[in-house]
Backbone bond lengths (Angstrom), bond angles and torsions (degrees), N, CA, C in turn:
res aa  C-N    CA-C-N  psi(-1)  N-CA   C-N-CA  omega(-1)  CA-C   N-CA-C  phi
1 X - - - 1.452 - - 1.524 108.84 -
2 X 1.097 121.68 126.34 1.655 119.08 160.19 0.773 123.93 -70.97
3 X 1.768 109.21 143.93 1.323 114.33 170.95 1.937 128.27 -59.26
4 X 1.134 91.18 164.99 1.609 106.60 -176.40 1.300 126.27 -65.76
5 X 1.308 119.27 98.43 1.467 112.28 -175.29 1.602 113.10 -75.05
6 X 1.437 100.96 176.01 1.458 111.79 176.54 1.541 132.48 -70.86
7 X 1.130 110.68 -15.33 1.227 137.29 143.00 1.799 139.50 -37.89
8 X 1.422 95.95 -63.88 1.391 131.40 177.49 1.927 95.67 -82.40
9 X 1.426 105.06 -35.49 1.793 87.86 -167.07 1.601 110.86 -80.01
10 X 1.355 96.13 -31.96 2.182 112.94 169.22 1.372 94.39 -53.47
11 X 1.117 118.32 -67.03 1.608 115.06 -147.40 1.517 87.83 -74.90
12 X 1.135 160.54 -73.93 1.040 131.36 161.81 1.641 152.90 -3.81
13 X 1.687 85.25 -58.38 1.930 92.59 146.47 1.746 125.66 -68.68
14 X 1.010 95.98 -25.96 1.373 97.77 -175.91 1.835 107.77 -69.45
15 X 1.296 100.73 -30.65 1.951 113.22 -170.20 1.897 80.94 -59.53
16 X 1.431 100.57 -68.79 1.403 111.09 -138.78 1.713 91.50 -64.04
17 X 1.610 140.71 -41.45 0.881 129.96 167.40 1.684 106.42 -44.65
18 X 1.201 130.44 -49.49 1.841 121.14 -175.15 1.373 107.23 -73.88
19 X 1.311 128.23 -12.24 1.883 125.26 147.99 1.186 109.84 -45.77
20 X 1.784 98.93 -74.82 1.622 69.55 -162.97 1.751 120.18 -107.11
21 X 1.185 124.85 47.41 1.720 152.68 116.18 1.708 82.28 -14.92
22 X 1.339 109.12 -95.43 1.722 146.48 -172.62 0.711 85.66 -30.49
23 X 1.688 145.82 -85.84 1.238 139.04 -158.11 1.180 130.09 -45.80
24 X 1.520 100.10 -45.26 1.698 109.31 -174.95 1.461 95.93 -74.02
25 X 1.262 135.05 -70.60 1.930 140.56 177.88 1.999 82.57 -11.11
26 X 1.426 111.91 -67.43 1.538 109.19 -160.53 1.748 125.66 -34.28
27 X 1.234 94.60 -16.67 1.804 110.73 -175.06 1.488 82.74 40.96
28 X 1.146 107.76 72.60 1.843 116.17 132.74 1.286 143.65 -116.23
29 X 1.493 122.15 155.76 1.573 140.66 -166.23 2.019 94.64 -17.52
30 X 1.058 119.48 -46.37 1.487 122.07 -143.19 1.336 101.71 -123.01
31 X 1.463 117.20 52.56 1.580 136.54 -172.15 1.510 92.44 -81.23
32 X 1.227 147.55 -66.57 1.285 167.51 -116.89 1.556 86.92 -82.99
33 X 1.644 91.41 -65.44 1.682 77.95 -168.91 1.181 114.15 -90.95
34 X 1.434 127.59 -25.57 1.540 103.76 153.59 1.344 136.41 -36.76
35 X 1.185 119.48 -28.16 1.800 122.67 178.53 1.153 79.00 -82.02
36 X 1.339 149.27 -133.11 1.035 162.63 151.45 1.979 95.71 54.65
37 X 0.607 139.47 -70.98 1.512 135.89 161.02 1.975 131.80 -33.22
38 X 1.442 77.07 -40.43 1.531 97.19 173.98 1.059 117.95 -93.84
39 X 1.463 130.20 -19.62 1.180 148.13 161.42 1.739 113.96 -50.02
40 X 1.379 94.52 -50.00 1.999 101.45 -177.53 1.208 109.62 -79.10
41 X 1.507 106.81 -37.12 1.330 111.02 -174.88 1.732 115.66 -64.24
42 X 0.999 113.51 -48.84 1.859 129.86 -171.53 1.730 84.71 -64.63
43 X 1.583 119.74 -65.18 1.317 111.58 -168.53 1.548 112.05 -75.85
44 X 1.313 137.02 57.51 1.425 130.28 -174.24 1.626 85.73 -164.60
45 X 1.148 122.03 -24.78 1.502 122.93 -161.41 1.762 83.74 -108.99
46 X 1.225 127.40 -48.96 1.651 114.09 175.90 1.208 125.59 -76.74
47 X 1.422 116.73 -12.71 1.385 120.45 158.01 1.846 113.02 -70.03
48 X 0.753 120.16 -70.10 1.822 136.36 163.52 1.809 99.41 -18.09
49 X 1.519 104.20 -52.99 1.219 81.75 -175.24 1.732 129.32 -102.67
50 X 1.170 99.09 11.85 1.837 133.51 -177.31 1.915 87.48 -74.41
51 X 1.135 91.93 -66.99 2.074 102.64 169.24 1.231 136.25 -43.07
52 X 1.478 104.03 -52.76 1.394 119.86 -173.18 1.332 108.53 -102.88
53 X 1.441 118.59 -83.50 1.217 118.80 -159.58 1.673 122.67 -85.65
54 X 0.699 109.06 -12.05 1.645 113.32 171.01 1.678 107.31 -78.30
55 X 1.663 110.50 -49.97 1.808 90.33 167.65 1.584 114.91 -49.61
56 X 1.311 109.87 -58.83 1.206 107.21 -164.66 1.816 115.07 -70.21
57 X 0.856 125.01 -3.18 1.327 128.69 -160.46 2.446 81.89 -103.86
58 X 1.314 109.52 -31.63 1.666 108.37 172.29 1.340 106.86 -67.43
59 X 1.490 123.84 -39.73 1.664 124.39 174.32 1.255 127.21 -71.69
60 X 1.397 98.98 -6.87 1.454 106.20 -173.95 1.455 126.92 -65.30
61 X 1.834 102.44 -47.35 1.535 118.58 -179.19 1.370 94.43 -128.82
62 X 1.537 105.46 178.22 1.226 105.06 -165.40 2.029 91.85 -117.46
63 X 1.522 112.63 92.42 1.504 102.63 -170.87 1.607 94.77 158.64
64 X 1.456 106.77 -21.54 1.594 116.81 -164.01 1.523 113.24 -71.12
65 X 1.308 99.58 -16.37 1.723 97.95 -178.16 1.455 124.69 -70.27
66 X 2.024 95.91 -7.24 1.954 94.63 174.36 1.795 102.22 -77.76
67 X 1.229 96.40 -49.51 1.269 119.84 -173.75 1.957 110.26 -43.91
68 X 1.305 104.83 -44.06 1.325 112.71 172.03 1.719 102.83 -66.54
69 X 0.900 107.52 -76.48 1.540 123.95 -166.16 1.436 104.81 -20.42
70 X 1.556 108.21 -62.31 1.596 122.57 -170.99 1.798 95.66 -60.00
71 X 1.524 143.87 -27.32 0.964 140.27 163.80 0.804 112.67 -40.17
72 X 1.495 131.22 -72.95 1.696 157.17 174.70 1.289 99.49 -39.27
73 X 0.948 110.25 -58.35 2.168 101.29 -164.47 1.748 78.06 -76.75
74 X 0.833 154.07 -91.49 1.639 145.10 -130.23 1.707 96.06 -53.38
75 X 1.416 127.64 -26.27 1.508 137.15 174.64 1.622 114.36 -61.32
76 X 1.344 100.28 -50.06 1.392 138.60 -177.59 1.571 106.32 -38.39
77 X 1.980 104.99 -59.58 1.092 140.72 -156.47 1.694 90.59 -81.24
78 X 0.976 116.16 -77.31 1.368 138.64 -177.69 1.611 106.69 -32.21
79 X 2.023 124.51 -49.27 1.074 113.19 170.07 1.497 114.77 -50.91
80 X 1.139 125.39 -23.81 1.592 120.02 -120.38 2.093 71.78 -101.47
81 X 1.419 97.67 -48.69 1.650 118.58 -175.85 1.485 99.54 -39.27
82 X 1.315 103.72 -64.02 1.547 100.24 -158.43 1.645 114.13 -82.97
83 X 1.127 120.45 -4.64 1.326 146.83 174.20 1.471 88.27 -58.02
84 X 1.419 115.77 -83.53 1.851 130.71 175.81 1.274 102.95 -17.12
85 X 1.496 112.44 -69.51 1.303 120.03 -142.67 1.565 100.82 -81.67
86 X 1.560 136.45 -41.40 1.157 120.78 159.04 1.503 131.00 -61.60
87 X 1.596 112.99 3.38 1.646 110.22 177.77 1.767 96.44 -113.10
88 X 1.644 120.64 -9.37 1.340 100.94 131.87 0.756 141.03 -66.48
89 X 1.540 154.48 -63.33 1.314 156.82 130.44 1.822 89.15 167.82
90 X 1.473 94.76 -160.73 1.855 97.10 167.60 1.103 117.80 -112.91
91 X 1.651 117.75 11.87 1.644 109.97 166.97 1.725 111.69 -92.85
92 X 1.660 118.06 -4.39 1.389 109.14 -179.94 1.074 112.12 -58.47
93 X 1.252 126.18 159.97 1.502 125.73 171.10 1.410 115.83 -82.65
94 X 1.577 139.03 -4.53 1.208 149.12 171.14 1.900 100.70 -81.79
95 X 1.164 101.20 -38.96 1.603 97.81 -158.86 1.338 115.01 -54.41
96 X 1.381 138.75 -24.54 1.371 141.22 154.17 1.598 121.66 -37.34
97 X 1.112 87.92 -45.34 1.884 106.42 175.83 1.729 118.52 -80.99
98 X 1.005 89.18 -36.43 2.040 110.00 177.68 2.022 84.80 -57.03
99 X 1.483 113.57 -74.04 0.735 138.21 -177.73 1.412 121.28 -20.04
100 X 1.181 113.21 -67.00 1.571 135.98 -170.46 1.972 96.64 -78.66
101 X 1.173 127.92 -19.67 1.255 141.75 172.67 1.487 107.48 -100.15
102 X 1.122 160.22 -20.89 1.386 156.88 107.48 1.777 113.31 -14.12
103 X 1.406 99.06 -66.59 1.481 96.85 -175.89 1.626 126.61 -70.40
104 X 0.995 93.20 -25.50 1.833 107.08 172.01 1.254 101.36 -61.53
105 X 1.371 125.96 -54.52 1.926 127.56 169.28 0.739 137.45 -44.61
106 X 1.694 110.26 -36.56 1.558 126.37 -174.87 1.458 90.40 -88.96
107 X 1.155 124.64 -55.82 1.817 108.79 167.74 0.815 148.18 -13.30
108 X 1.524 107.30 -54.28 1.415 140.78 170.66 1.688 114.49 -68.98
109 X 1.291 96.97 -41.60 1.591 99.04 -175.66 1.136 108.14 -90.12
110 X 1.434 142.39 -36.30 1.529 122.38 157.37 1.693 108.59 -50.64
111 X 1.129 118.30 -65.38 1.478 100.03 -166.43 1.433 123.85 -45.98
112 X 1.583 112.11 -14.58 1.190 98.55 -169.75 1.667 112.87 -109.68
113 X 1.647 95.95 -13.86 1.991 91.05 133.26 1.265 143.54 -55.57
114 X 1.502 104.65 -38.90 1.538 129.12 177.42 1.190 105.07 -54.57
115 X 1.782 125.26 -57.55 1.107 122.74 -162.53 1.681 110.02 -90.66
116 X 0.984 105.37 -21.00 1.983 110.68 -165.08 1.348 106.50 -111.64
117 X 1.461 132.72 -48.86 1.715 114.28 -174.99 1.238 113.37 -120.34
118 X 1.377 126.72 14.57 1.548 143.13 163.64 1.736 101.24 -86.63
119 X 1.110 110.18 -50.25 1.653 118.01 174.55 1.880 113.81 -61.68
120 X 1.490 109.19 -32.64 0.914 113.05 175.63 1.333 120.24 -82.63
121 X 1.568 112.73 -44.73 1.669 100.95 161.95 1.188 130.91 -58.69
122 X 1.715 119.49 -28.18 1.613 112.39 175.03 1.654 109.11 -68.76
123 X 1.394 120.85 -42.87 1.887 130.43 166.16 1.750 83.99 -30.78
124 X 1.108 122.66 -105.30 0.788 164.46 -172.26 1.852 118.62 0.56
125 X 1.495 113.21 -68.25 1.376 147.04 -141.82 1.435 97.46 -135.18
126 X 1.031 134.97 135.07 1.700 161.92 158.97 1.540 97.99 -45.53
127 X 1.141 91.42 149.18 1.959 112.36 164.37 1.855 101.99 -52.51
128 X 1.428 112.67 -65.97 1.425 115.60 174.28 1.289 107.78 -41.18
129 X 1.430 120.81 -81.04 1.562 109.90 -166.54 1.315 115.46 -61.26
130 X 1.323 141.98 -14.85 1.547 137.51 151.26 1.319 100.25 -59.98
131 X 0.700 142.33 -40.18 1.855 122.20 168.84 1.263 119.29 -73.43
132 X 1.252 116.45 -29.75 1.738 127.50 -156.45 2.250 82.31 -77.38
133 X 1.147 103.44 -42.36 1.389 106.13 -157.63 2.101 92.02 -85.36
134 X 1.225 117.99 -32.54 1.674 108.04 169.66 1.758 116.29 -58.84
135 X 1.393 103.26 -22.33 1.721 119.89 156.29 1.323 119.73 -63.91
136 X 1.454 111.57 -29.12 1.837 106.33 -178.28 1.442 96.92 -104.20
137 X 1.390 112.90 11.23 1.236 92.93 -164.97 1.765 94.48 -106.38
138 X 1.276 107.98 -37.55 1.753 115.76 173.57 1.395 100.01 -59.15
139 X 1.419 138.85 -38.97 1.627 127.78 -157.98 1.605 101.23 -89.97
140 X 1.360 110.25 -28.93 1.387 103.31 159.52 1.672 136.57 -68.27
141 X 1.651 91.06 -22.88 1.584 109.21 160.02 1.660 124.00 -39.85
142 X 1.320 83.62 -56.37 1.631 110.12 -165.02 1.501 110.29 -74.38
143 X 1.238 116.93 9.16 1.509 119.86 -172.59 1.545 101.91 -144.92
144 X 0.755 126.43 -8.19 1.353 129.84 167.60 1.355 128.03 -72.13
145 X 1.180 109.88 135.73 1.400 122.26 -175.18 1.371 119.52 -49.29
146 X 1.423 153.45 121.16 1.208 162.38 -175.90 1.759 116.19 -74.24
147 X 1.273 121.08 8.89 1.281 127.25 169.83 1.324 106.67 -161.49
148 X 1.808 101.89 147.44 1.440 88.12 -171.81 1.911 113.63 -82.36
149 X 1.435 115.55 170.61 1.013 118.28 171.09 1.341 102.82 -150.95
150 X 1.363 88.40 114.07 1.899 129.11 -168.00 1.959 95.25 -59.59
151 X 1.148 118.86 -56.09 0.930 143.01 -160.91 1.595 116.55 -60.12
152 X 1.540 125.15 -14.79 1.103 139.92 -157.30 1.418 112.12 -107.44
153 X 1.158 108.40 -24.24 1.863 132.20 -162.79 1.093 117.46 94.11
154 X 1.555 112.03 -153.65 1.259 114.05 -161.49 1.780 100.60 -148.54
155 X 1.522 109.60 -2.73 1.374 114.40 -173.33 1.554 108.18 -80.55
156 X 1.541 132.23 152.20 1.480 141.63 174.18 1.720 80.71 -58.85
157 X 1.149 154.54 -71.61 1.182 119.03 -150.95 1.231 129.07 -73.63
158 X 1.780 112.88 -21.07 1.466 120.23 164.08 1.339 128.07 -47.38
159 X 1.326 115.05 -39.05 1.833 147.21 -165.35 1.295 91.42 -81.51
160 X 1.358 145.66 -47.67 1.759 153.38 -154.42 1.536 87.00 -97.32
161 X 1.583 125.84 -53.60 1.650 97.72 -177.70 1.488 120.11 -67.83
162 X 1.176 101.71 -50.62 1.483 112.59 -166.58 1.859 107.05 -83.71
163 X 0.976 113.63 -49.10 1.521 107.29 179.49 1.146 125.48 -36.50
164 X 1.797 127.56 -45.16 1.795 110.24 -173.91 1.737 88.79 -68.22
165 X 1.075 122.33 -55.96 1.308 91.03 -153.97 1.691 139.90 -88.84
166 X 1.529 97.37 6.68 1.360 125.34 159.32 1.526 101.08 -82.16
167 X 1.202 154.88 21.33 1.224 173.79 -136.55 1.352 115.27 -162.65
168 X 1.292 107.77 -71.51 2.015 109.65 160.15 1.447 103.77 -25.81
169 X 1.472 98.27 -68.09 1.706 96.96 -154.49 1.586 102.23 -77.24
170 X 1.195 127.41 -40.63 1.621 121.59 168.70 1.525 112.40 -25.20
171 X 2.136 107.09 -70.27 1.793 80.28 167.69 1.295 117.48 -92.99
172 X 0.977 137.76 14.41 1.728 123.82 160.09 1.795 90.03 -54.46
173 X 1.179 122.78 -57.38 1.546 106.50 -159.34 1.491 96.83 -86.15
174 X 1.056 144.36 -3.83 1.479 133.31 167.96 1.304 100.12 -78.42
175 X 1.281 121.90 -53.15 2.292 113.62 179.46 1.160 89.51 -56.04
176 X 1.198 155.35 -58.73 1.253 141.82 -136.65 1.794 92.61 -86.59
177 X 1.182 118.84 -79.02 1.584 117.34 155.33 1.569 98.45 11.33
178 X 1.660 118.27 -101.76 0.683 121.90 -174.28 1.382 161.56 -43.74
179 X 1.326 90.58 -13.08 2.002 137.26 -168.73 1.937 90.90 -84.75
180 X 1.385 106.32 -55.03 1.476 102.07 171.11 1.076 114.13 -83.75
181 X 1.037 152.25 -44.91 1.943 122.42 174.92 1.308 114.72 -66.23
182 X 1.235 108.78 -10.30 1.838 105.37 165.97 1.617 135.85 -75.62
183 X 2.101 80.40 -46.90 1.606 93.21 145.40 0.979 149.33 -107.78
């Protein structure tokens, strides 16, 4: 079986990010940590690709940098979105609505990765380097900050200064987070 390209691992994140979209819309028992899940996930998966694939997806063609750009600002938008909506929580009475206006965006903005610079990296890039780059794209995972911060940008070099160590403290306060609802 081959390994997982970068391609296949987005669109994948992207499914499981529109789960739990679904989940949260569901107003169920386990809202808290569903936001809270989707929260690390969206900000660990938009950092990863602020790094990885958006430079490379600008080198790719020669025209791609509108196409990128409009990525970035809809990212941009999206930190700033989900920022709101987790300092509402899910008992506000807006957050249903925040909600249903969040997910319509993120909709929009995967598909139009899906359809425009996912298509362009497979044109583009070898079977190998679509995998070689789903490798930079997990190690950038793993260092990435666990909430977004609107405030930092949206450029691969913004994400490389500021990310490890807006990252430390992301899970320093997620163990700790977690240390109290456990105990």
């Amino acid at each position: 079986m081959a390994e997982q390209d970068v391609v296949d691992l987005l669109t994948a994140q992207h499914e499981q990010i529109a789960t739990l979209l679904e989940q949260l819309k569901s107003e169920r028992e386990d809202q808290e940590e569903l936001l809270t899940e989707l929260v690390r996930l969206l900000a660990v998966h938009e950092s990863a690709e602020e790094e990885v694939v958006h430079p490379i997806a600008k080198r790719a063609k020669f025209g791609a940098e509108e196409m990128v750009d409009a990525r970035l600002e809809e990212e941009s938008h999206a930190k700033r979105a989900l920022t709101k909506l987790y300092d509402l929580g899910v008992h506000h009475p807006n957050f249903q609505s925040e909600l249903a206006d969040f997910a319509d965006a993120v909709a929009d903005h995967a598909a139009h990765e899906e359809a425009e610079e996912f298509v362009l990296l497979r044109r583009q890039y070898s079977a190998s380097q679509l995998q070689h780059m789903a490798g930079a794209v997990r190690a950038a995972e793993a260092v990435a900050p666990t909430r977004p911060h609107p405030h930092t940008g949206s450029s691969a070099a913004a994400n490389l200064i500021a990310g490890p160590p807006l990252a430390v403290f992301d899970r320093v306060r997620d163990a700790v987070r977690d240390w109290r609802t456990q105990g």
